[in-house]
N, C-alpha and C positions, 0 to 999 in steps of 0.2 A: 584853181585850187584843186589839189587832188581829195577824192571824195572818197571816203572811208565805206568800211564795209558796214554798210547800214544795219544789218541783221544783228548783230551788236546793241542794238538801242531795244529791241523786243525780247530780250533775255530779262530774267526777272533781277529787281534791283541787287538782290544780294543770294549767296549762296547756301543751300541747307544749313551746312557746318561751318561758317562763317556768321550765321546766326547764334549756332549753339554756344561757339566760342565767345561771341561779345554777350550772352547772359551769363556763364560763366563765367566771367571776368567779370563785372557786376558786380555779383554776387561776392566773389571774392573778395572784391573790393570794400563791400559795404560788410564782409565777415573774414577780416581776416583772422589768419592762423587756421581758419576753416578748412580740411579735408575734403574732398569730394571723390566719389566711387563713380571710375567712370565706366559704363557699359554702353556706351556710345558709337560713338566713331569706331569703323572696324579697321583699327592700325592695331598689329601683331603688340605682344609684349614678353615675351621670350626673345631671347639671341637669338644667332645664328649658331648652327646646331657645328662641333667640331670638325667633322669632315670638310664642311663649305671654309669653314676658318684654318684648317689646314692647308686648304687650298688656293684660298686667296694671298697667304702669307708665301708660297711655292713662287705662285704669281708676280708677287713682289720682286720675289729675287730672280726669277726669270727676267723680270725687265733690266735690273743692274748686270747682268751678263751678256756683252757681246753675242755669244755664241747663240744665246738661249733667247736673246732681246727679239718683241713683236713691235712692228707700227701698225700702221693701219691696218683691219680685218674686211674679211669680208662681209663685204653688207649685207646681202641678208645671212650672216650667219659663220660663224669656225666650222668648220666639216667636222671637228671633234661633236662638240654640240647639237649641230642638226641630227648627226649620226643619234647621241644620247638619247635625245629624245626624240625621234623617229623609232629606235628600240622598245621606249617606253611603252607608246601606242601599240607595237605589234608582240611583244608579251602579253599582251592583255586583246589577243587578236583581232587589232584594227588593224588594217594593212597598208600602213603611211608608207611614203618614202624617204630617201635623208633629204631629198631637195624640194618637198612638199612643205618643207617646217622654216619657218623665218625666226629668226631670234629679235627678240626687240626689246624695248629698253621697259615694258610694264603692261599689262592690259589698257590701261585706261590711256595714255598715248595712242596707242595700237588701235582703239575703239574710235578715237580721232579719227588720226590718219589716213585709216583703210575708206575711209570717204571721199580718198582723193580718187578712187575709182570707177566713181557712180557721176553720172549727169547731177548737176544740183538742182536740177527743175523737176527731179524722181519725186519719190514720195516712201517715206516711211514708218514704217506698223511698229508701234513701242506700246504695248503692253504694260496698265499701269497698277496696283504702284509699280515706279520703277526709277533706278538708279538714275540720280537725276543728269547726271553726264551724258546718257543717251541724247536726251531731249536740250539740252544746251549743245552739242555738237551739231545737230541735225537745224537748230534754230540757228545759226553763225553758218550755216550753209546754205540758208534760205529753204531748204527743203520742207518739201510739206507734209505734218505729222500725223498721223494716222491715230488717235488714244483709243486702245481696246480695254475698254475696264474688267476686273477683275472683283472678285469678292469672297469673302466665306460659302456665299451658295456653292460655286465653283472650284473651290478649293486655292483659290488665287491662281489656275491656272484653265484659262478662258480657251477656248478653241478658233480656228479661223473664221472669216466670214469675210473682210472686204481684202481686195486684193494689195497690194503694194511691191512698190517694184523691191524695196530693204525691207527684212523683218530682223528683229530686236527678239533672239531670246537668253533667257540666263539660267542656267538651272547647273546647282543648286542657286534659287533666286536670291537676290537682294532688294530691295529686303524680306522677303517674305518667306523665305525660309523653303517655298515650297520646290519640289521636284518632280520635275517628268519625268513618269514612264513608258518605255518603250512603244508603247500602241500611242500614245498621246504625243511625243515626238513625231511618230510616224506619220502621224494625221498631218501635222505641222510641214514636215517633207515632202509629204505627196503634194499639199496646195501649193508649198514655193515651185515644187516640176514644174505642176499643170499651170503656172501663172506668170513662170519663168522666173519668179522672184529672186533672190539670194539672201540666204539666214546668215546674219551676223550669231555665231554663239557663243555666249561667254560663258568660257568654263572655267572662271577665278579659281570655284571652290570644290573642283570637282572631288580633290583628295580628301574633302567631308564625307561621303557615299560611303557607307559599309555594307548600304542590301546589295547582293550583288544583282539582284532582278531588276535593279534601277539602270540605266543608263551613265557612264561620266562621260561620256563622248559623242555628238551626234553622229559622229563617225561609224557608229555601230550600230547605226537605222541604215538597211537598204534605201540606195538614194540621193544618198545624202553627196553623193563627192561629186553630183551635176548641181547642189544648188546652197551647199553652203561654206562657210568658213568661221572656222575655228579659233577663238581670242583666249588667251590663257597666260596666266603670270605665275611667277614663284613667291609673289608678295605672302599668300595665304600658307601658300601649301609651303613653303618652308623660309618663312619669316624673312622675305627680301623686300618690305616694304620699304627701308633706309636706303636700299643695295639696289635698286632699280632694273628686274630684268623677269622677261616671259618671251612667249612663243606663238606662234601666231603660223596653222596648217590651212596651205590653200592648194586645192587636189588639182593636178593639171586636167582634168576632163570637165573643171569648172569655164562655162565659157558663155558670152553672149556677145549678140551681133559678131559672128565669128571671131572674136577677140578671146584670147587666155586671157582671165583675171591673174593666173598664177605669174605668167610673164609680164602684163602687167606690172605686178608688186613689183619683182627684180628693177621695173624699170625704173620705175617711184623711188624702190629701197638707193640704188645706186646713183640715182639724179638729187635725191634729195639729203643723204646720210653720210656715213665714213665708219658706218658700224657700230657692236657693242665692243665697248673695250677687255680686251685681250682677258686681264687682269678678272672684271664679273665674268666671263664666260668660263674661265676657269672655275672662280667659284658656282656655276651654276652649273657646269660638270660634273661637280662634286655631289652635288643631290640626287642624282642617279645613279651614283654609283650605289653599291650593294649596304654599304656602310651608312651611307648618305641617307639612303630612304630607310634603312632602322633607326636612325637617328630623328629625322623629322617626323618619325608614327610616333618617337616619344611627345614630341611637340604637341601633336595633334589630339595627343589622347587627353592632353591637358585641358586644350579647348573644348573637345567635346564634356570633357568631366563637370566643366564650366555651362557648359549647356544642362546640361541633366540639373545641377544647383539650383540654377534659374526656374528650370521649366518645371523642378520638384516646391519652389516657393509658389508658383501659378497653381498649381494643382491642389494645394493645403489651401489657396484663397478662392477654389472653385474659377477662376481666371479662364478663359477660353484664347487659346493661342496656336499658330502653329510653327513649324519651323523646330529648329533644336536637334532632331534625329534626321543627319545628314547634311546637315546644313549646320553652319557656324551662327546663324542668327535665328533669334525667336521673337515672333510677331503676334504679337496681344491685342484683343480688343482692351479699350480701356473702359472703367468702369464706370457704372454710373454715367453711361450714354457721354461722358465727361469728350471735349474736344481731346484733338493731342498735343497741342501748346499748352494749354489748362494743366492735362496733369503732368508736363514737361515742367511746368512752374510746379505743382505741387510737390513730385519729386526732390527737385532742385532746395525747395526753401522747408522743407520739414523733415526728407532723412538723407539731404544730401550726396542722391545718386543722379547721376545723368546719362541718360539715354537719348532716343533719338525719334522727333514727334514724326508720326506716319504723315501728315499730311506735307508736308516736308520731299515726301515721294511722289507726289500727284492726286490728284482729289479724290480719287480712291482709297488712298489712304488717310484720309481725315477720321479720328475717330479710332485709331490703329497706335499702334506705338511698336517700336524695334528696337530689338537689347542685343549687345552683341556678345559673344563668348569670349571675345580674344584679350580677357583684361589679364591680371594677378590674380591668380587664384585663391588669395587672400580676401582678395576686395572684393571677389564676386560672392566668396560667399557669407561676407559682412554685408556685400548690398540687399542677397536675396534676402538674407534673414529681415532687413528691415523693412523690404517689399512688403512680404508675407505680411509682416505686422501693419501695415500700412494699409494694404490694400484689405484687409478685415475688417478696420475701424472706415470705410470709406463708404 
């Protein structure tokens, strides 16, 4: 009998947002016609902004034309694309290359994947709370996980201290909203050198960032292209959570046991893919173009406006939170010492909004809760206003 992969049975029975969903339904259940405001789950709720829809429709009819028709692409990546966003980075004076950048079909794939690199008997640093895909990837690989807690004293963003051969970091963070700064990065950089580690960094949300003294790219810590690599989507930054595509920089001077990870990847991407299709690369051309990213700053300004709603009802109910400024999500203590299932239920059955309980993240987050920007800007600010009121009488 062939034997399954065991690691699969030490995964917890059910998923954060597979939770959320079966008490929402419930609830609906037992109230229907009932509304609910969701500020939860961080899926986009804007389109896709017209340049990328122009684009993709071009796409279309490129494939019905002879002349014009693509099959297969290259695996890691269309040379238009990698070009794209290779320019990205070095407008903003990182100094990527076009064959440093992989195209891939989303982050959280990509966060996968990139495991197929590493010994599975390694061991690695996930920083918690924290996305909990880190930690179910790394548990179905058998690998051994490292929990570095996090808290308010620290700002939810803890420093080094035991070594690991992968480190986990996300900034701007999910959920906590928090972000590193450049000396706090750096700190991070030098221990992976000195320990030879390799920083997975996920920069979902880096197009949240408006100070510019912050960091969106570990790329622009001295350092960084001996010991990390760069995870990134367009899910956030211009609404291709339906459309499935991100980017993924792995610098070739990145190397261990004299092996390229860069060469590597190509080897993985071409042994194991057949590429992103023609058709999304096109549209995700489109967002970088000059057109594209005016259009997606409108997007964004939405969610951040969506943020400021939220984090202005926190602050009328004295709420202690952080997250919201630069970050698409904000992270509240909850009240009255209350768990974050608790006031998940409270929420849910008294002004019918649904968020997302902190503990949910890791045990660090017990006692925490996370709201996300990216709803209706209708409904986020029909939910804060019944926050506000809520969390007064609580």
């Amino acid at each position: 009998m062939i034997k399954p992969n065991m690691h699969y049975a030490e995964l917890k029975d059910a998923y954060l947002f597979y939770n959320i969903a079966q008490k929402t339904k419930r609830y609906l259940e037992e109230h229907p016609g009932q509304r609910l405001l969701r500020l939860g789950i961080g899926d986009v709720s804007l389109p896709l902004c017209p340049a990328v829809i122009k684009a993709l429709h071009e796409a279309v009819e490129d494939q019905s034309q002879q002349e014009r028709f693509h099959g297969y692409m290259p695996e890691p990546g269309a040379p238009f694309l990698r070009h794209d966003v290779a320019e990205y980075y070095r407008k903003r004076n990182i100094d990527i290359t076009d064959d440093e950048v992989f195209i891939s079909s989303g982050a959280s794939d990509e966060l996968g994947d990139i495991l197929d690199l590493f010994d599975s008997n390694g061991s690695s640093l996930i920083m918690e709370p924290a996305y909990p895909a880190y930690v179910d990837a790394n548990v179905i690989e058998g690998r051994r996980i490292i929990h570095v807690p996090s808290s308010r004293e620290n700002s939810f963003i803890p420093m080094p201290d035991e070594p690991a051969d992968l480190i986990y970091l996300c900034s701007p963070n999910n959920p906590t909203g928090a972000v590193f700064t450049k000396e706090q990065l750096k700190v991070w950089v030098d221990f992976a050198n000195e320990h030879d580690s390799v920083i997975l960094f996920d920069a979902a949300y880096e197009a949240f960032i408006e100070d510019p003294s912050l960091p969106r790219s570990i790329f622009e810590i001295d350092g960084a292209r001996t010991c990390a690599i760069e995870i990134c989507s367009l899910s956030k930054t211009a609404g291709f959570t339906g459309t499935r595509l991100g980017y993924t920089i792995i610098p070739t001077q990145l190397e261990r046991y004299d092996m390229s990870l860069h060469d590597m990847w190509i080897r993985n991407r071409t042994t194991k893919t057949n590429g992103i299709s023609y058709i999304l690369q096109k549209g995700g051309a489109a967002v970088f173009s000059e057109e594209g990213q005016r259009q997606i700053q409108e997007n964004l300004h939405v969610y951040k406006n969506n943020a400021k709603v939220i984090m202005k009802a926190l602050d009328e109910a004295d709420i202690w939170y952080t997250g919201g400024k630069n970050a698409p999500y904000i992270w509240m203590e909850c009240p009255n010492n209350m768990d974050s299932w608790t006031f998940f239920d409270t929420l849910l059955n008294e002004i019918q909004v649904v968020g997302t309980p902190g503990s949910g993240f890791g045990s660090c987050g017990e006692k925490y809760f996370r709201f996300s920007s990216f709803g209706n800007p209708e409904d986020t600010q029909e939910a804060a206003t019944r926050l506000a009121t809520l969390l007064k009488r609580l």
